[in-house]
N, C-alpha and C positions, 0 to 999 in steps of 0.2 A: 702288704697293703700298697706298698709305693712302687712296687712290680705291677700291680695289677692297675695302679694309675695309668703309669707309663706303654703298660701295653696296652691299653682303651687308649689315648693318644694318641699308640701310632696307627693302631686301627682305622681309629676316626682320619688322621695325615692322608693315610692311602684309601678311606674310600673320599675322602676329599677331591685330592688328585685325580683317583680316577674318574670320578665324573666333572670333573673340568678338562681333562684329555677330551673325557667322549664329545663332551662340548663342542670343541673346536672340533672333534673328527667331524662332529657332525655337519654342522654351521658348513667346513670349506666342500664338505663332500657333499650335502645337500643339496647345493647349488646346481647340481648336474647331472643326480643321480633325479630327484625330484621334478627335474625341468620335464613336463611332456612334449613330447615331439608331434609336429601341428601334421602328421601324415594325411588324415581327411579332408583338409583345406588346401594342401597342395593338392592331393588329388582332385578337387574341388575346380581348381583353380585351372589345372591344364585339360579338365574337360569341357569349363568353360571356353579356355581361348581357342581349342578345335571346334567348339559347337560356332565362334564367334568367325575361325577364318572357314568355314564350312558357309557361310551362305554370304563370301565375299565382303565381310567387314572392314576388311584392310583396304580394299576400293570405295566401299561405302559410306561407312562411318571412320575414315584413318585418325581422327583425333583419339574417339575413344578408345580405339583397337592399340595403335600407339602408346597410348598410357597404360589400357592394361597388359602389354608388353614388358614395358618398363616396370611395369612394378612384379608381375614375376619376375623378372632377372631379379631383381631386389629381392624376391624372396628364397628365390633358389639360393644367392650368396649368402644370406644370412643365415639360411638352414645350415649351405654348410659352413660355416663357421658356428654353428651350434646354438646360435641368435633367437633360438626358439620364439621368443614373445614378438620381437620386431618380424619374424620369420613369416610368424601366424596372421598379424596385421598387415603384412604387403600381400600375401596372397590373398587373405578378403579382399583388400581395395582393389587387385588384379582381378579377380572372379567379379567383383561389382563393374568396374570398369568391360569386362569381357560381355556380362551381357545386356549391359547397356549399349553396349557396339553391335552384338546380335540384333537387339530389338530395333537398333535405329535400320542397320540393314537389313532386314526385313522390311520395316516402312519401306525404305527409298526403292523397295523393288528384286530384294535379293530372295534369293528362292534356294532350298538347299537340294544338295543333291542327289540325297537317298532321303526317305520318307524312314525314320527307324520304326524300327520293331516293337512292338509290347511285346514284353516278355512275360506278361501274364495271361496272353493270347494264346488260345488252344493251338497248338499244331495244324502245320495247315498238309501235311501229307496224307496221302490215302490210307484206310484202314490195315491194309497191307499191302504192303510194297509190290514192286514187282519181282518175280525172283524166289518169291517166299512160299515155301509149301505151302497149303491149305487142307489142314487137319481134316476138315469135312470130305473133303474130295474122295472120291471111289478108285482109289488106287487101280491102273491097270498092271499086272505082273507078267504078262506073256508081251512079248516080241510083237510091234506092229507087223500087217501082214500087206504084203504089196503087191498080192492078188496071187501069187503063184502056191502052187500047192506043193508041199514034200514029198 
């Protein structure tokens, strides 16, 4: 009887310990394994400040263009440094400031320089190319003739 105490105590000891280990594994490992990384918002972010120095906002609007500069560099650093949550919130403010700098340069007269695409726009090339056989066509298989006889 007092074996089977003792071995139910240490049982209980080690599944104790073990999940207060796991505890801590998880708590310090959590932190970094769990952090998402803001990839969409920096992408966000640097298509904003091209769309914003695309129609001259750096000349136009430099207050706003400026600060959202400044605030992607802030969030490039803090990405890398792994800053994820200050990372995510400087790239909004950097994509808000960008197209707020876009829409003001456009007011004051900025125009961009290629009109984009819809990419959900049908195809604008011909039904067939040039170059391209044409299944229907009456194949000729003899030798053009350039008037002389055999």
């Amino acid at each position: 009887m007092l074996k089977t105490v003792e071995r139910t105590l240490s049982l209980h000891r080690v599944k104790t310990y073990s999940l207060v280990a796991l505890y801590f594994v998880n708590a310090f490992a959590g932190c970094t394994i769990t952090a998402v990384r803001p990839a969409q918002e920096m992408s966000n972010m640097e298509v904003a400040l091209r769309a914003a120095k695309e129609v001259n906002a750096d000349v136009l609007a430099p207050e706003l263009y400026r600060m959202g500069l400044e605030s992607g560099m802030a969030a490039r650093r803090e990405y890398r440094f792994k800053n994820f949550f200050q990372a995510k919130q400087s790239a909004d403010q950097a994509r808000n400031f960008a197209e707020r700098a876009e829409f003001e340069a456009i007011r004051n007269g900025g125009k961009r320089e290629a009109i984009p695409q819809d990419p959900l726009a049908e195809p604008s090339y011909p039904e067939q190319p040039t170059g391209t056989p044409n299944p229907d066509a009456k194949t000729n298989t003899t030798a053009p003739s350039n008037g002389t006889k055999k």
